[in-house]
Structure formats: structure tokens, C-alpha cells
C-alpha positions in Angstrom: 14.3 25.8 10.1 15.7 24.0 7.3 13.0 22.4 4.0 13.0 19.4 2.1 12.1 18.9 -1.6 11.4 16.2 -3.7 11.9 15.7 -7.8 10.2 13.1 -9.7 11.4 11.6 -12.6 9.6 9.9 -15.2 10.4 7.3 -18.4 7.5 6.6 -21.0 4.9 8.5 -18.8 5.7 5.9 -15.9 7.5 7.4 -12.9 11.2 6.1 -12.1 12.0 7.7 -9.4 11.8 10.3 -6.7 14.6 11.9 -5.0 14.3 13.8 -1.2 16.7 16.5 -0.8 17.4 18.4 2.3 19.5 21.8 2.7 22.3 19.3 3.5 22.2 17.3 0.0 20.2 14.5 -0.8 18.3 12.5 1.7 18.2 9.1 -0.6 16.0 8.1 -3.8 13.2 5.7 -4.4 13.5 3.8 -8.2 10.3 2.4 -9.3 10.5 -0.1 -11.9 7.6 -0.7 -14.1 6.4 -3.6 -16.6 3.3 -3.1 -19.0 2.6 0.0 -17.8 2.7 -1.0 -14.0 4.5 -0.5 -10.9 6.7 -3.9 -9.6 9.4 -2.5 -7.6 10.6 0.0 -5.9 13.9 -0.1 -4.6 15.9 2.7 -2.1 19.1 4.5 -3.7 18.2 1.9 -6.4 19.7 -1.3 -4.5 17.7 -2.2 -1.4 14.1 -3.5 -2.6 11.2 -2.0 -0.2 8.3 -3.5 -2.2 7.6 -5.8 -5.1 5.0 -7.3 -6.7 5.8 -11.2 -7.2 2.8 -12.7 -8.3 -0.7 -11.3 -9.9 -4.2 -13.1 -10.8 -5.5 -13.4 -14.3 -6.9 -9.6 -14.1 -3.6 -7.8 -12.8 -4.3 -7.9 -9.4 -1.6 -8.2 -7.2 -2.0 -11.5 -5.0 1.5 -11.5 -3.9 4.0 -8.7 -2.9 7.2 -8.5 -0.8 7.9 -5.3 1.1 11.7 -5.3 3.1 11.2 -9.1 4.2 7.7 -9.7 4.6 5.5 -11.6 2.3 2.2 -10.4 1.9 -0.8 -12.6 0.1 -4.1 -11.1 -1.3 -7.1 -12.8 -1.8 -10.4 -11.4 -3.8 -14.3 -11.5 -3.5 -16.2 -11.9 -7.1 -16.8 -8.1 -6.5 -13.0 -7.8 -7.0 -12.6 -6.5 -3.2 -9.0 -7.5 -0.9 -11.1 -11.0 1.4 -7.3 -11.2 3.0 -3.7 -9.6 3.5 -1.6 -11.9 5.2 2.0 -10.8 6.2 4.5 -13.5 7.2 8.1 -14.3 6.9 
């Protein structure tokens, strides 16, 4: 039975990135790429982009995301909880 690891990277106490590794060589590596402190991408083998964060409301909450080719919305009581997560092309 053969294991997988993983090793994390990180620049300026943010991670960026994490790389899988079987006992046949690497498996592929996810790139985060931060701004202010915050997660707004991550891309696969640092070219496709699987998520990212395109638009956020006045207190840093996301409202808008991509992940592959979906769009997702987010909408937000007073209380600061999700109301809706629409996905659409």
C-alpha cells in the first residue's frame, strides 16, 4: 500500500502553497495567493485558477467568488450570516 504526503509552504505567515506527493513523485500543488493578509486565489500547479475571490462588501466579506467556472454570489443578514449562495455560469 503505497502513502501520500503533503508540505505546506508559507510567505509572511500566509500559506502559499501545498504540494501532494505520492511514492511515485508529486501528485500536483495548490498556490494560494493572498492580499492584506487574506486568501484570493488558489490556483492548481500554479496555472489553472480553482477559486477566487472577485468581489467583497465593506467588512471583507466575500460577496463574490469564482471556483473552476462557476460564479458564486453571497448575500448577508445584519447578524453578518450567508442569506444566499447562488452558483451560476
Amino acid at each position: 500500500m503505497g502513502s501520500t504526503s503533503k508540505t505546506s509552504a508559507y510567505v509572511a505567515g500566509n500559506i502559499s502553497s501545498v504540494q501532494y506527493t505520492s511514492q511515485n513523485g508529486s501528485i500536483g500543488t495548490e498556490n494560494f495567493v493572498c492580499a492584506n493578509g487574506h486568501n484570493t486565489e488558489i490556483k492548481l500547479n500554479n496555472t489553472a485558477s480553482i477559486w477566487k475571490l472577485t468581489e467583497e462588501n465593506a467588512l471583507g466579506q466575500p460577496t463574490k467568488a469564482t471556483t473552476g467556472t462557476m460564479a458564486r454570489t453571497y448575500g448577508y443578514t445584519a447578524y453578518e450570516h450567508v442569506t444566499t449562495s447562488y452558483e451560476g455560469e
